[in-house]
N, CA and C atoms of all chains as a GROMACS GRO file, in nm:
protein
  576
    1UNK      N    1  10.654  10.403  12.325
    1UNK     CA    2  10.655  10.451  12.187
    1UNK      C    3  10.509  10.470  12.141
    2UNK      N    4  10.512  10.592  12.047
    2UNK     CA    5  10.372  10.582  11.968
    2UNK      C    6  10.329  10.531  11.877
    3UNK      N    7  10.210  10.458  11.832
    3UNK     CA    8  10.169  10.395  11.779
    3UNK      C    9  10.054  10.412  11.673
    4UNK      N   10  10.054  10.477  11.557
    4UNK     CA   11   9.950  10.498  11.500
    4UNK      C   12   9.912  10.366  11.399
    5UNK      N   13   9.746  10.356  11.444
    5UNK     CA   14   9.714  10.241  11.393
    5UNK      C   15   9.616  10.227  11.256
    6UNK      N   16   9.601  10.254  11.132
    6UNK     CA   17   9.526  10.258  11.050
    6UNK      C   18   9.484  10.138  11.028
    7UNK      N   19   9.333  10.150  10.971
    7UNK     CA   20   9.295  10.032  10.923
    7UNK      C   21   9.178  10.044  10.761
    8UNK      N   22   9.181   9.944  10.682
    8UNK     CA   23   9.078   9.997  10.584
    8UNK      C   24   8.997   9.840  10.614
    9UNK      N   25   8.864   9.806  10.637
    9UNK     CA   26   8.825   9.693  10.633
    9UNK      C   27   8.653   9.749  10.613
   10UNK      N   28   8.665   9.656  10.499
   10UNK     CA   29   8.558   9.723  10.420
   10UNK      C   30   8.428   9.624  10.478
   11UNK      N   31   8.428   9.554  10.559
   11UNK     CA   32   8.286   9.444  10.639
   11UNK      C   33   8.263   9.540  10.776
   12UNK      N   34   8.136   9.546  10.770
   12UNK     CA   35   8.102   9.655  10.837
   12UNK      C   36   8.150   9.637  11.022
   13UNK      N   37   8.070   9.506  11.018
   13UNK     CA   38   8.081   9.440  11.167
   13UNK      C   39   8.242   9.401  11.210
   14UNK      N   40   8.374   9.335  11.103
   14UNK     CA   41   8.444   9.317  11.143
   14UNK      C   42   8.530   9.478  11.190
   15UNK      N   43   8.506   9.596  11.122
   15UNK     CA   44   8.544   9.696  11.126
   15UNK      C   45   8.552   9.712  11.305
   16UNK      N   46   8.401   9.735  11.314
   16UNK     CA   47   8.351   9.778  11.441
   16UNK      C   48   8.400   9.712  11.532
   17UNK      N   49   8.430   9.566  11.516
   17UNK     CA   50   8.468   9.446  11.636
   17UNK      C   51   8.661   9.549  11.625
   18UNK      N   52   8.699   9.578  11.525
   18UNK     CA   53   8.826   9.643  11.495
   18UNK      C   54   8.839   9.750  11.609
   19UNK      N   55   8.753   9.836  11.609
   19UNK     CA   56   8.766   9.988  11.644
   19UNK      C   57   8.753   9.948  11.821
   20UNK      N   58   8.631   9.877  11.852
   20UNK     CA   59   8.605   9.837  11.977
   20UNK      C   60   8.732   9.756  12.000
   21UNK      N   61   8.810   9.701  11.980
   21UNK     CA   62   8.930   9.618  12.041
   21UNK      C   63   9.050   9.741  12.054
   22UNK      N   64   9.030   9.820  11.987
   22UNK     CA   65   9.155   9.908  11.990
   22UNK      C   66   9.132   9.990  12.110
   23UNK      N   67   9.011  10.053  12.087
   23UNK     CA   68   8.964  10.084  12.231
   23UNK      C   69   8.975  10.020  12.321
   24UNK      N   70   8.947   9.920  12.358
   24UNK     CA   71   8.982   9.846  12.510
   24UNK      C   72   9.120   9.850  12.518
   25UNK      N   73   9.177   9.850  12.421
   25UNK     CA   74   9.328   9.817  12.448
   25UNK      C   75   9.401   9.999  12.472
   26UNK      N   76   9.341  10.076  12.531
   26UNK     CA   77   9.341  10.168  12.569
   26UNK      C   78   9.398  10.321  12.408
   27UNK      N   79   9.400  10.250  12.302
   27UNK     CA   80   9.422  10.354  12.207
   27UNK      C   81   9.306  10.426  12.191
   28UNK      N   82   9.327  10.569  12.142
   28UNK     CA   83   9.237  10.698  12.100
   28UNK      C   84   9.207  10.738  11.975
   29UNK      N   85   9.116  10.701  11.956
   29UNK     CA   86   9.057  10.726  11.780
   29UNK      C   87   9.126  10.905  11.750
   30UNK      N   88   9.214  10.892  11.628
   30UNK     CA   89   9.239  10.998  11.586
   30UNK      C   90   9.160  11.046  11.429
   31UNK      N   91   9.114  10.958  11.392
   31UNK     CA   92   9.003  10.987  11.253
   31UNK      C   93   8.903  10.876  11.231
   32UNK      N   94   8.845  10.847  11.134
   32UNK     CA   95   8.744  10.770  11.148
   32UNK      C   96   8.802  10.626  11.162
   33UNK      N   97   8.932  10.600  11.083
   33UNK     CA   98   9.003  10.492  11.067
   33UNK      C   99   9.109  10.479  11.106
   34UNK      N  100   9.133  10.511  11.217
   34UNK     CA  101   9.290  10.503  11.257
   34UNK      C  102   9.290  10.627  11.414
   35UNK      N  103   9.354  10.547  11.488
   35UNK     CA  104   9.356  10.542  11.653
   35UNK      C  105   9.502  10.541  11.678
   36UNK      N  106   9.552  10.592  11.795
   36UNK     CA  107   9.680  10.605  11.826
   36UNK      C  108   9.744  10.576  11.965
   37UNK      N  109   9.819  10.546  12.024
   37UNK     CA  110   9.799  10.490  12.093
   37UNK      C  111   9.949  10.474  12.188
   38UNK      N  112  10.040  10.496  12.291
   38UNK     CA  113  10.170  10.477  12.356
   38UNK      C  114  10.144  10.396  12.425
   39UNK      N  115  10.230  10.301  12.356
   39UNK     CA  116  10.269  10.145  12.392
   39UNK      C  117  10.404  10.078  12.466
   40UNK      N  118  10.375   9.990  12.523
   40UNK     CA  119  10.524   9.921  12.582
   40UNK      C  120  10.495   9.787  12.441
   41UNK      N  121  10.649   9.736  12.416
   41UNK     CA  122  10.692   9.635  12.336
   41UNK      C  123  10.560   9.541  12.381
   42UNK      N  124  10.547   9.475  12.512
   42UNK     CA  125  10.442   9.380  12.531
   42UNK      C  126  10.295   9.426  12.453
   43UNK      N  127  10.262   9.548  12.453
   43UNK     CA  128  10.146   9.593  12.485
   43UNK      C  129  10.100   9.617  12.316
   44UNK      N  130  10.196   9.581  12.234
   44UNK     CA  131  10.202   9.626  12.092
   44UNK      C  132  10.184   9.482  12.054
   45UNK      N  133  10.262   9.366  12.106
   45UNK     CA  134  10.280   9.235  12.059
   45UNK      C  135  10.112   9.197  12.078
   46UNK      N  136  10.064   9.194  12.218
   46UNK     CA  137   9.904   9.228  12.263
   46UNK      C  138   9.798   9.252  12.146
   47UNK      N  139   9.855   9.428  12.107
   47UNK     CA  140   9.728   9.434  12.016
   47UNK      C  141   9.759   9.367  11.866
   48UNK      N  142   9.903   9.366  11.836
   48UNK     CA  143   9.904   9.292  11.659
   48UNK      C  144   9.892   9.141  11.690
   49UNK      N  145   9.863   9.089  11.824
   49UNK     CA  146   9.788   8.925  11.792
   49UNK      C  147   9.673   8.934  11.810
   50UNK      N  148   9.602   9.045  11.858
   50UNK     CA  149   9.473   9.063  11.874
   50UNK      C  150   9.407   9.129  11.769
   51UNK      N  151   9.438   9.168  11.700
   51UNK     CA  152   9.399   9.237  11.563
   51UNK      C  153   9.435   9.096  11.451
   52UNK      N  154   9.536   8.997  11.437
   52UNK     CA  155   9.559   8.955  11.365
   52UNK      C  156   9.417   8.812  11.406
   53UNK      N  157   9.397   8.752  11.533
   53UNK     CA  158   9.298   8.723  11.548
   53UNK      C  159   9.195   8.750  11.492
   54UNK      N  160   9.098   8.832  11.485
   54UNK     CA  161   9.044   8.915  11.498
   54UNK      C  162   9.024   8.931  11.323
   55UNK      N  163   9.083   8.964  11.262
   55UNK     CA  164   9.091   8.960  11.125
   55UNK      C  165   9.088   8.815  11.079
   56UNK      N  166   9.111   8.720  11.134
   56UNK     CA  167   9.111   8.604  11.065
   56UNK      C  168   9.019   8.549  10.988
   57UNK      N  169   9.059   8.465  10.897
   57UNK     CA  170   8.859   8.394  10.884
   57UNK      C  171   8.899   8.455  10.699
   58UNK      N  172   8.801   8.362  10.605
   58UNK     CA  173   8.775   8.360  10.478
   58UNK      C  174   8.764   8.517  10.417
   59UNK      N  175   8.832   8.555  10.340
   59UNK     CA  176   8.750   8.687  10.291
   59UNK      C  177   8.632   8.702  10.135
   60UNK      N  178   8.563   8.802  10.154
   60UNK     CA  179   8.449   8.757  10.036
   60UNK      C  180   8.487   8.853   9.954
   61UNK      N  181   8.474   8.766   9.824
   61UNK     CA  182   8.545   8.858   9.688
   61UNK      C  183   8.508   9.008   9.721
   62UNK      N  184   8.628   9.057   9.651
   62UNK     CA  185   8.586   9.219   9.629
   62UNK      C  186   8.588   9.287   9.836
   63UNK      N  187   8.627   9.197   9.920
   63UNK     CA  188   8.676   9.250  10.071
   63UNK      C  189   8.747   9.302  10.045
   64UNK      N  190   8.791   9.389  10.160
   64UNK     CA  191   8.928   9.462  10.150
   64UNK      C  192   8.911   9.487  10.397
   65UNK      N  193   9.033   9.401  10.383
   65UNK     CA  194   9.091   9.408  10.518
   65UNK      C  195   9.204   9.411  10.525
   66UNK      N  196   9.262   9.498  10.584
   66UNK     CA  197   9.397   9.540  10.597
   66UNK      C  198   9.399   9.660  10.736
   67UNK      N  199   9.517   9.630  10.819
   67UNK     CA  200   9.543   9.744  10.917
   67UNK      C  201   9.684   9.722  10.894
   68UNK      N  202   9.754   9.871  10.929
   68UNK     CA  203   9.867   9.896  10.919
   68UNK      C  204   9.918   9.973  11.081
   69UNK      N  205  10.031   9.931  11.163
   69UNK     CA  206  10.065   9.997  11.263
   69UNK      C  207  10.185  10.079  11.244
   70UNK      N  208  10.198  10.202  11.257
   70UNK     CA  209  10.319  10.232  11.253
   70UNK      C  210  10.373  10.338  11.380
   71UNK      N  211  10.516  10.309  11.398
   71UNK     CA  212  10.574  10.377  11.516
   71UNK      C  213  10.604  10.553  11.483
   72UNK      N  214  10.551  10.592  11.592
   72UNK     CA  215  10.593  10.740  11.600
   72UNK      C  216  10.685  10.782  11.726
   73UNK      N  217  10.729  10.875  11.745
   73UNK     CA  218  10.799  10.948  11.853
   73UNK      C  219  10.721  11.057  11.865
   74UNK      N  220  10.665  11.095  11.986
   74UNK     CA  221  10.589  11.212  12.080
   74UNK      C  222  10.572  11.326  11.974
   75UNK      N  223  10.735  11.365  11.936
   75UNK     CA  224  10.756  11.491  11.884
   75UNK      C  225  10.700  11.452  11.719
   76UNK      N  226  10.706  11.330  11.684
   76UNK     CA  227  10.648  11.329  11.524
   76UNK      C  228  10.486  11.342  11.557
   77UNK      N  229  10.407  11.308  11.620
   77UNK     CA  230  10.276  11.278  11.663
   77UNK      C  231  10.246  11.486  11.672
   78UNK      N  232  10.285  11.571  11.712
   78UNK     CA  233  10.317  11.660  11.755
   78UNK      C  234  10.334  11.729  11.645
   79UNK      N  235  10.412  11.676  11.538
   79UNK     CA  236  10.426  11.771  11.429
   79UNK      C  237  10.294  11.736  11.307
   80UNK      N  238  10.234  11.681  11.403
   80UNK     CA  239  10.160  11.613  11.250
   80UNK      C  240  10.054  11.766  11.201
   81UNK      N  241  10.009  11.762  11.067
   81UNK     CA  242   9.954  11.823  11.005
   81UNK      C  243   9.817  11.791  11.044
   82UNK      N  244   9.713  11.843  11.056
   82UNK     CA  245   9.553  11.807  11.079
   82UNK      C  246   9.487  11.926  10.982
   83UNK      N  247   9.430  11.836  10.812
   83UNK     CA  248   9.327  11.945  10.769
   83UNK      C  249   9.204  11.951  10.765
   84UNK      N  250   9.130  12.013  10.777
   84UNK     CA  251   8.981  11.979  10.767
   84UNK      C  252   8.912  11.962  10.905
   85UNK      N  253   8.808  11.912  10.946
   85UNK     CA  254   8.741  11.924  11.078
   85UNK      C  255   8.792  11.774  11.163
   86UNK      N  256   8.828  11.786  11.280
   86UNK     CA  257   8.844  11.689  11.402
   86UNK      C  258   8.776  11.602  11.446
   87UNK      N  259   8.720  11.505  11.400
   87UNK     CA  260   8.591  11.425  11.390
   87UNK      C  261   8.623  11.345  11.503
   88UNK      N  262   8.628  11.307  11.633
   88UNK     CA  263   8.683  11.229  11.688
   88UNK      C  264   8.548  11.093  11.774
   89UNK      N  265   8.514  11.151  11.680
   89UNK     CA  266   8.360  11.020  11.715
   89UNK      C  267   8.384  10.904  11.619
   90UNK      N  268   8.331  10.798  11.628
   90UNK     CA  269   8.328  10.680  11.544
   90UNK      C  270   8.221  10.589  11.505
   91UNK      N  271   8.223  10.499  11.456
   91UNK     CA  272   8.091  10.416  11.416
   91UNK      C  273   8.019  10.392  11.575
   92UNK      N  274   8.095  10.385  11.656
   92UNK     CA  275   8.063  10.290  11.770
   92UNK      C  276   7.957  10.415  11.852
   93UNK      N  277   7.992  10.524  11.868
   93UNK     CA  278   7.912  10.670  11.886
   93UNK      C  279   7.804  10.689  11.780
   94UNK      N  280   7.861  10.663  11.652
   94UNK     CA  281   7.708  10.692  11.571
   94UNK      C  282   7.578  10.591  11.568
   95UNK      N  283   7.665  10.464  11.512
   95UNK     CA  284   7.608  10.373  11.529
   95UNK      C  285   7.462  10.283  11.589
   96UNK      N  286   7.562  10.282  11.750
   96UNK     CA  287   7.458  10.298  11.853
   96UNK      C  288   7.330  10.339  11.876
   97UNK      N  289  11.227  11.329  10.335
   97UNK     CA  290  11.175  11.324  10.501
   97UNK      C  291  11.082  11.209  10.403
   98UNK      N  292  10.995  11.099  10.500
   98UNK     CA  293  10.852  11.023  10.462
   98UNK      C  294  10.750  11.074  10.528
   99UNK      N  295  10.706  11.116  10.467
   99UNK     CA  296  10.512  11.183  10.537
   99UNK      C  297  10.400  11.050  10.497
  100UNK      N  298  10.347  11.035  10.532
  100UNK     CA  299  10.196  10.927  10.562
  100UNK      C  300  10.092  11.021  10.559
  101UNK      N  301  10.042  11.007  10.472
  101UNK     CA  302   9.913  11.095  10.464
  101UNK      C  303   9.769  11.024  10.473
  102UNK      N  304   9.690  11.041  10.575
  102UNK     CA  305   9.574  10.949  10.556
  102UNK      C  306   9.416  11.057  10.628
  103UNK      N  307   9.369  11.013  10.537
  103UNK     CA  308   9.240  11.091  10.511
  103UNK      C  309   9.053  10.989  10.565
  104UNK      N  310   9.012  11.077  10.596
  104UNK     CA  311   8.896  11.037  10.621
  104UNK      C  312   8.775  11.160  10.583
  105UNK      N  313   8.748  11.134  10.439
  105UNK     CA  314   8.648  11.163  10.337
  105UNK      C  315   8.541  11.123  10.282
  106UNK      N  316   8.408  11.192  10.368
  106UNK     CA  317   8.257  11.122  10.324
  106UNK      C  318   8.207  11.105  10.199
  107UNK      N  319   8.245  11.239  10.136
  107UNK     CA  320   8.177  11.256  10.005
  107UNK      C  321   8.271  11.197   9.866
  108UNK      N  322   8.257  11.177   9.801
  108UNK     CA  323   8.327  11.071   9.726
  108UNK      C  324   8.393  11.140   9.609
  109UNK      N  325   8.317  11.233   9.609
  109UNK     CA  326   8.379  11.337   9.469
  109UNK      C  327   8.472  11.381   9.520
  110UNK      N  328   8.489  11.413   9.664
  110UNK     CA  329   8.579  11.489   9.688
  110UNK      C  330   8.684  11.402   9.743
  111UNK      N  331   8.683  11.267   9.760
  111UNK     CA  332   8.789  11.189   9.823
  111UNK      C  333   8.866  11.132   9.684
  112UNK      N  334   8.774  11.110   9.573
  112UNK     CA  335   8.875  11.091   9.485
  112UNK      C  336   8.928  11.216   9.424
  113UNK      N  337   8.868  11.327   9.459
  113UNK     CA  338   8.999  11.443   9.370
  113UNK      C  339   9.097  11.439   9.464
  114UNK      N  340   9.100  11.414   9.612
  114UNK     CA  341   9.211  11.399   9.705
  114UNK      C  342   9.313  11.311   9.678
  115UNK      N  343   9.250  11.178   9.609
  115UNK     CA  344   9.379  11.068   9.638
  115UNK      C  345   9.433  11.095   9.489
  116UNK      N  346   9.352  11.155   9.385
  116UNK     CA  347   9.404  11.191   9.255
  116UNK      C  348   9.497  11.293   9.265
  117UNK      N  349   9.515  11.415   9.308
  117UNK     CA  350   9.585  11.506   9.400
  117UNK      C  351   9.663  11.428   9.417
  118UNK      N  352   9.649  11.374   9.542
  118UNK     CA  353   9.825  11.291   9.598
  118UNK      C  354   9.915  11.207   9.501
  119UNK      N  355   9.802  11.115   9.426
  119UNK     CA  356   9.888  11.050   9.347
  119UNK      C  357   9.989  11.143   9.254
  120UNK      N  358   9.911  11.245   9.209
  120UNK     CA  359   9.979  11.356   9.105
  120UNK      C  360  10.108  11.440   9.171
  121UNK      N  361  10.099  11.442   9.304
  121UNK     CA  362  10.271  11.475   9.350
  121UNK      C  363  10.326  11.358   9.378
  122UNK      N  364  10.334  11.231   9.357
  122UNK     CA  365  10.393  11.196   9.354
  122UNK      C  366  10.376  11.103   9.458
  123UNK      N  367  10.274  11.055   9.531
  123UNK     CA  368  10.273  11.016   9.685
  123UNK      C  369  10.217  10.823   9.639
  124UNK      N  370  10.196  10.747   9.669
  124UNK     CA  371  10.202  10.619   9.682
  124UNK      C  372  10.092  10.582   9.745
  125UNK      N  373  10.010  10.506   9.731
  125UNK     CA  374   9.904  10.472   9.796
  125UNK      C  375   9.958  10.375   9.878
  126UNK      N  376   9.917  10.319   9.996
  126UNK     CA  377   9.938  10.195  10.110
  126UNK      C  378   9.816  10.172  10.147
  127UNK      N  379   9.703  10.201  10.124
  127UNK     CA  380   9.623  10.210  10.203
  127UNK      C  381   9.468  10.275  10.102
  128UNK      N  382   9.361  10.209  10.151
  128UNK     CA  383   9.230  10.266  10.032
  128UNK      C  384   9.237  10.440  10.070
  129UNK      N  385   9.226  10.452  10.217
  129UNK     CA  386   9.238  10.602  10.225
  129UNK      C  387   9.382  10.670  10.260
  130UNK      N  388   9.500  10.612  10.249
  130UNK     CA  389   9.610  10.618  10.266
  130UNK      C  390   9.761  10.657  10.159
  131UNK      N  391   9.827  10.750  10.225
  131UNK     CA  392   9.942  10.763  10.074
  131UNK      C  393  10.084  10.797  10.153
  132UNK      N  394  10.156  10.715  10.087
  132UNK     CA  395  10.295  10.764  10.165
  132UNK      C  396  10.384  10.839  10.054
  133UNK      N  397  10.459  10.927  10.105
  133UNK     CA  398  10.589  10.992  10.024
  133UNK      C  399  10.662  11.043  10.061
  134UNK      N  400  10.809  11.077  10.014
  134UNK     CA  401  10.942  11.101  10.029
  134UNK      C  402  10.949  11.233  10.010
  135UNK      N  403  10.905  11.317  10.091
  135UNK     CA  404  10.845  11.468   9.981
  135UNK      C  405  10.995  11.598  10.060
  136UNK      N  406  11.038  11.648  10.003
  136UNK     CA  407  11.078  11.808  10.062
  136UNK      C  408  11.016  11.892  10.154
  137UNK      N  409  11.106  11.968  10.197
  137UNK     CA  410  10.988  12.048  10.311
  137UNK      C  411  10.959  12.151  10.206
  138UNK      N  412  10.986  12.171  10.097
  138UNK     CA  413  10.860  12.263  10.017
  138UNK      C  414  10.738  12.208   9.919
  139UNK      N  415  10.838  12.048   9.913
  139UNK     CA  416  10.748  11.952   9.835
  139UNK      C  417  10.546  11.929   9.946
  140UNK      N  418  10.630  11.943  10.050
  140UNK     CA  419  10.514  11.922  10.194
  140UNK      C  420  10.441  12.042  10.211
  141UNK      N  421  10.481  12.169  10.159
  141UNK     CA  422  10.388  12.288  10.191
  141UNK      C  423  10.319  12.295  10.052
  142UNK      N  424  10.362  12.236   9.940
  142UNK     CA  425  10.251  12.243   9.836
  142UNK      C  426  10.170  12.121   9.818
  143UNK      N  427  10.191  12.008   9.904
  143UNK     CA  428  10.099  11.915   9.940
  143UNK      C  429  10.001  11.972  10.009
  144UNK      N  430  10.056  12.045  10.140
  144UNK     CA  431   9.941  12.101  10.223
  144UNK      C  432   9.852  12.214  10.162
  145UNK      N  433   9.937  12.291  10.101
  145UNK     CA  434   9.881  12.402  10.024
  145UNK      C  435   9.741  12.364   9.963
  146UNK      N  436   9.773  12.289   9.872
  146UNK     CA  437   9.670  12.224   9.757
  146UNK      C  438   9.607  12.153   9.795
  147UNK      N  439   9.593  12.062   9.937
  147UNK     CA  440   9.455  11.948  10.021
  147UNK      C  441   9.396  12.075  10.043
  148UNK      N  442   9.424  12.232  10.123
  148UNK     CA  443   9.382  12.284  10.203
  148UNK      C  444   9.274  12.357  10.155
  149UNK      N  445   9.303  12.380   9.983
  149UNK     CA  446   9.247  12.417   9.883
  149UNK      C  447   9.111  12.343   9.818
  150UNK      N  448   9.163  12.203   9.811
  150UNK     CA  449   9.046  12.148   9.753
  150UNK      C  450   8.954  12.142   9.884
  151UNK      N  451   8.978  12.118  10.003
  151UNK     CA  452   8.894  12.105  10.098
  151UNK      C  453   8.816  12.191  10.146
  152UNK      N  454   8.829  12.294  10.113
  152UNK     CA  455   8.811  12.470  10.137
  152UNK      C  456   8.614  12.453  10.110
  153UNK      N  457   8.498  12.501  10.152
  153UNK     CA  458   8.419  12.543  10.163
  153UNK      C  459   8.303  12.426  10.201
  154UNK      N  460   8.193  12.478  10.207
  154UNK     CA  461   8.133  12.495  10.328
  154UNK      C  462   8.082  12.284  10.328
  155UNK      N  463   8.050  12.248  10.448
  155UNK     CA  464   8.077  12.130  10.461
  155UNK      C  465   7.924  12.086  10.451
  156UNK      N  466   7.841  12.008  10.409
  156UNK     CA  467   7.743  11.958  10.458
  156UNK      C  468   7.696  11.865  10.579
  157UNK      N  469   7.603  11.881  10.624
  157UNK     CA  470   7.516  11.822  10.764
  157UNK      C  471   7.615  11.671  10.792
  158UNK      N  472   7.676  11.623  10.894
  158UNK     CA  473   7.752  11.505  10.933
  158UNK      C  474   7.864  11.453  10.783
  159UNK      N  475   7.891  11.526  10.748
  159UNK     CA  476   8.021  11.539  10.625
  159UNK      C  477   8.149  11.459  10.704
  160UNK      N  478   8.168  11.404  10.659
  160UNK     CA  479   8.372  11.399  10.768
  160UNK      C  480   8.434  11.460  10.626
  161UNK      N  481   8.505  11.521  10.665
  161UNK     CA  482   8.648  11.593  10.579
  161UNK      C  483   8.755  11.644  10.693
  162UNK      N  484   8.858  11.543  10.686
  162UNK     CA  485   9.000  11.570  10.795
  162UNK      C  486   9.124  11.459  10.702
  163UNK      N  487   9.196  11.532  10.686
  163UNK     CA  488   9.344  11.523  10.647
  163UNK      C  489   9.465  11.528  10.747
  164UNK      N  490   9.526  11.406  10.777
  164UNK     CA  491   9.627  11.429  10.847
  164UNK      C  492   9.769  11.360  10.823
  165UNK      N  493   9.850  11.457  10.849
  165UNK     CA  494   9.965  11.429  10.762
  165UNK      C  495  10.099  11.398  10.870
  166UNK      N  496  10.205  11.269  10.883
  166UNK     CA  497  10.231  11.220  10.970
  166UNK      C  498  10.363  11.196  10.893
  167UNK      N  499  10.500  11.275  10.988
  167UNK     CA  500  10.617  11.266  10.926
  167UNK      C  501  10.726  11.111  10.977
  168UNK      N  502  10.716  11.065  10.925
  168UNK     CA  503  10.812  10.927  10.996
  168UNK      C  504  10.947  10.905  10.884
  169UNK      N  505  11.056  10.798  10.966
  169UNK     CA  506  11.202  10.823  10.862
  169UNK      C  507  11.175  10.689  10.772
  170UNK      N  508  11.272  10.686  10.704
  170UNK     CA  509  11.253  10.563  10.634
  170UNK      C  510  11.242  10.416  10.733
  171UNK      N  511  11.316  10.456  10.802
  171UNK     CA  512  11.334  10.341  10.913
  171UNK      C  513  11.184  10.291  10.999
  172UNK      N  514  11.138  10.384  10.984
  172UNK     CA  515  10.979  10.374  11.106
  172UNK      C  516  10.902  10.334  10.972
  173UNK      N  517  10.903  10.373  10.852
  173UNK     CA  518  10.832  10.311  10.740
  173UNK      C  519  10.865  10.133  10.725
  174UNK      N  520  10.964  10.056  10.732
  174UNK     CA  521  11.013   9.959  10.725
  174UNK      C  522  10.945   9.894  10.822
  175UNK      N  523  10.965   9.948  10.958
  175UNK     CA  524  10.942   9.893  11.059
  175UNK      C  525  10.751   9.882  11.062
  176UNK      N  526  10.736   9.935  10.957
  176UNK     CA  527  10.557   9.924  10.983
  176UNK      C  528  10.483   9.799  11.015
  177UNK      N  529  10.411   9.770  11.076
  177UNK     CA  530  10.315   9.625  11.074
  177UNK      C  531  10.204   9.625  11.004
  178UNK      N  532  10.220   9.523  10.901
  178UNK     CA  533  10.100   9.499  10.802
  178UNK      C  534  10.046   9.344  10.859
  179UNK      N  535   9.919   9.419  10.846
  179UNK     CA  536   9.812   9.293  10.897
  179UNK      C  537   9.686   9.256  10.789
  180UNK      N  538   9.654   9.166  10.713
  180UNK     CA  539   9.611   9.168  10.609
  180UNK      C  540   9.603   9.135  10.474
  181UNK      N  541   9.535   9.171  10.420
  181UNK     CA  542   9.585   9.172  10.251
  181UNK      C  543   9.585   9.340  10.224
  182UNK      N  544   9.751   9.350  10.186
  182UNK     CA  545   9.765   9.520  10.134
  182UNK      C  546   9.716   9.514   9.979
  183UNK      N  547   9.602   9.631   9.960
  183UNK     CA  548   9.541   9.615   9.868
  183UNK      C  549   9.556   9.750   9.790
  184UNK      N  550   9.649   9.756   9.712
  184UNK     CA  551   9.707   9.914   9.632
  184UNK      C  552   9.627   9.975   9.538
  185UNK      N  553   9.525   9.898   9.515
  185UNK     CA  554   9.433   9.930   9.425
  185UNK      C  555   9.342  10.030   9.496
  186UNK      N  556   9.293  10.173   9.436
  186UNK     CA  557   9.236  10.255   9.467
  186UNK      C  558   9.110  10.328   9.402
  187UNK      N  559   8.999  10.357   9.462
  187UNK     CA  560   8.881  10.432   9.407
  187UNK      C  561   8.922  10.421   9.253
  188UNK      N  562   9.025  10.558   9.212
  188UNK     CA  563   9.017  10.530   9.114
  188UNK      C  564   9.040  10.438   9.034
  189UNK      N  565   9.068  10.264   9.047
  189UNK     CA  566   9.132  10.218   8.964
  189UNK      C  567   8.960  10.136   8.992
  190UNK      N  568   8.934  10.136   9.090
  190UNK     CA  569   8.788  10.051   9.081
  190UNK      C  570   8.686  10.119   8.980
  191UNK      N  571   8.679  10.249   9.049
  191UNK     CA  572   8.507  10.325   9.004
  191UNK      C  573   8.572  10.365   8.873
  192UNK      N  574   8.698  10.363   8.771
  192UNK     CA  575   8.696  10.408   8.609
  192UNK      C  576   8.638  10.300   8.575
   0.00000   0.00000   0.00000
């Protein structure tokens, strides 16, 4: 199944530790904030304890961390709408 | 149908006339750059119509402007994974 993964986390470094874990876990950045990704049941349980890790820890007033996963089918991924330019680089490309 | 609409917008003038836009048909925020809604398939071509519009001309030097719009059923909405604190509060309710 597909897996689109958004995230808004407004700490710069936990972001990045974000984007770099999704990546290893073999998902593909589809915008600046959100990566996508076809998963087996294990491989989903994997990344939402590894993201929920990962997010853990105190937040400082006025944070904002939050990721959202949601399931797609091939053909919804397929129908999706794309406006504006294809940015498919990320902090971790600019950054650097 | 549920569409997920989520955006990745540099310039700020133009990301809040976007999520002001969405909110104004009707769409739901989930997300700081994020909006979900229950829209028609004509309700969805004057969503697209009108992003395609405000997004329309010429971009400046490393700009991101990309809109992408992601059809899922009610059921794949339910089934979403929230990781976090979901924080509904948006640009505009901060920066008025």
């Amino acid at each position: 199944m597909i897996y689109l993964v958004i995230y808004d986390i407004s700490d710069d470094s936990l972001r990045l530790k974000v984007s770099k874990f999704l990546k290893s876990k073999g998902l593909r950045r589809v915008q600046w904030s959100a990566f996508v990704g076809d998963l087996t049941t294990s491989q989903l349980r994997d990344v939402e304890s590894g993201l929920t890790l990962i997010m853990k820890g105190k937040m400082k007033e006025g944070e904002r961390r939050n990721v959202q996963i949601y399931p797609l089918t091939e053909r919804q991924f397929q129908q999706r709408i794309v406006i504006g330019v294809l940015d498919e680089r990320g902090e971790e490309n600019v950054l650097m």
